[in-house]
C-alpha positions as CSV (number, residue, x, y, z in Angstrom):
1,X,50.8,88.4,178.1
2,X,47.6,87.9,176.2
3,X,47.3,85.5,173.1
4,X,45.1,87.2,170.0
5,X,42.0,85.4,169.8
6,X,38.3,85.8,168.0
7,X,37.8,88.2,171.2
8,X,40.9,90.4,169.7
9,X,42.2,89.8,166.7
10,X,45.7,90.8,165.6
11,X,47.0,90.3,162.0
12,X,50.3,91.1,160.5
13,X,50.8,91.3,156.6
14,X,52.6,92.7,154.4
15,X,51.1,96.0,152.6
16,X,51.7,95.6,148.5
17,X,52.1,99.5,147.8
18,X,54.4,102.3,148.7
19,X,54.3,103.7,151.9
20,X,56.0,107.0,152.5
21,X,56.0,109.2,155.7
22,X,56.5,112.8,155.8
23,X,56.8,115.9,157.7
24,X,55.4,118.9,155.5
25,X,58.1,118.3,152.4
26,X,60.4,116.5,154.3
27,X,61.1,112.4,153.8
28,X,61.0,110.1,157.4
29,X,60.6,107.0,155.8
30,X,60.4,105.9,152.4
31,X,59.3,101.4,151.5
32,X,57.7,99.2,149.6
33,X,57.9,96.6,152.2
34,X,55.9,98.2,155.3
35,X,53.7,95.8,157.4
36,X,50.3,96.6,158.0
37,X,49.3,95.6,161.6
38,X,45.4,95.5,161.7
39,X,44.4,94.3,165.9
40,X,40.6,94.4,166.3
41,X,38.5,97.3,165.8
42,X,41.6,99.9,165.3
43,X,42.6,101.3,162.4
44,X,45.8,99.6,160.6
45,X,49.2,100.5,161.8
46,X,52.1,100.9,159.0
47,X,55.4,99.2,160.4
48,X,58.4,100.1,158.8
49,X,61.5,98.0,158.3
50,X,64.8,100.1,159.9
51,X,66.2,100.4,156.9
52,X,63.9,102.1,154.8
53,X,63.5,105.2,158.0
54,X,66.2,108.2,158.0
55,X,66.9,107.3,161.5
56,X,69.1,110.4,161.8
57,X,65.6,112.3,162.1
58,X,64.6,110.3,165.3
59,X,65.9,110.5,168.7
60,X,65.7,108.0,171.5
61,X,63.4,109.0,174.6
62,X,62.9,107.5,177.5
63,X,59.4,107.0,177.3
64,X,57.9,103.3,177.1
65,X,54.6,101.8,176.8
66,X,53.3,98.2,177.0
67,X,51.0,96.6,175.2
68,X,49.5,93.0,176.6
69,X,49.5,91.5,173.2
70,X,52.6,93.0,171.6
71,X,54.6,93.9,175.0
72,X,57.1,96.3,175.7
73,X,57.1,99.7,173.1
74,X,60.3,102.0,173.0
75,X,59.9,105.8,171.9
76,X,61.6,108.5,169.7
77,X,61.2,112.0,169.1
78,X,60.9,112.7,165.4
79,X,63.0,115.9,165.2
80,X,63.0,118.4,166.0
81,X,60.4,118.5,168.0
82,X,57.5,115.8,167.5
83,X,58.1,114.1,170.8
84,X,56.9,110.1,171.0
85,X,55.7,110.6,167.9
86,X,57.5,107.0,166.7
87,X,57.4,103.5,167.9
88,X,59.3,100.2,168.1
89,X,58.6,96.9,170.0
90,X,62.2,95.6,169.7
91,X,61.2,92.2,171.5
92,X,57.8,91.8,170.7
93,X,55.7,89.1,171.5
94,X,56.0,86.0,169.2
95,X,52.1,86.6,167.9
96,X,53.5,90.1,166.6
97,X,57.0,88.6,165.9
98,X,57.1,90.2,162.2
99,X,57.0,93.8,163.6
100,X,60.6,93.2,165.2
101,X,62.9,96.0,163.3
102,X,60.0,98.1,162.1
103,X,59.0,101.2,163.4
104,X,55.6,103.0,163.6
105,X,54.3,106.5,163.5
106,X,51.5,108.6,164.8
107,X,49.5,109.3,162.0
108,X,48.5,112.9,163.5
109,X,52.3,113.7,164.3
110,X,52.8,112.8,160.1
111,X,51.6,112.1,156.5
112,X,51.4,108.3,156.1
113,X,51.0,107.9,152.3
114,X,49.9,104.7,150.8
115,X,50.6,105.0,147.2
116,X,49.0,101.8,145.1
């Protein structure tokens, strides 16, 4: 586990506007209380509370990931057939502890619309 620092910065706040995520017409996700995870020199990551995600559009894969400053990252497949293209950390690391019941997209799998 690695601790954010000046070396690699993580922040986590919340995003003031609208964020919606589509696929062509269709609704994902749909909140007003996304996070917006900025870590160094990356561009920012929308995290979206549970809630606020039609979570009958994603299915569970098997595929995980882990991330030294954020740990362990579970996958879906955002039907029907945009494999991986969603992420969780369900236990992140206490650095990142907001994200916890949010879920991220790939921004080339969907539209990510910030509306202000």
């Amino acid at each position: 586990m690695k601790i954010p620092g000046p070396d690699h910065p993580i922040t986590v706040q919340k995003n003031p506007d609208r964020v919606v995520v589509k696929v062509g017409d269709r609704v994902i996700a749909d909140t007003r209380d996304a996070l917006s995870l900025q870590e160094a020199n990356y561009p920012a990551v929308q995290y979206i509370p549970r809630e606020d995600v039609d979570l009958t559009q994603l299915e569970r894969t098997d595929h995980q990931t882990y991330c030294p400053y954020k740990g362990d990252a579970s996958y879906y497949t955002l039907l029907p057939d945009a494999e991986n293209a969603v992420w969780t950390y369900e236990q992140p690391y206490d650095a990142v502890a907001d994200i916890r019941d949010h879920v991220a997209f790939y921004p080339d799998k969907v539209t990510i619309e910030i509306i202000a």
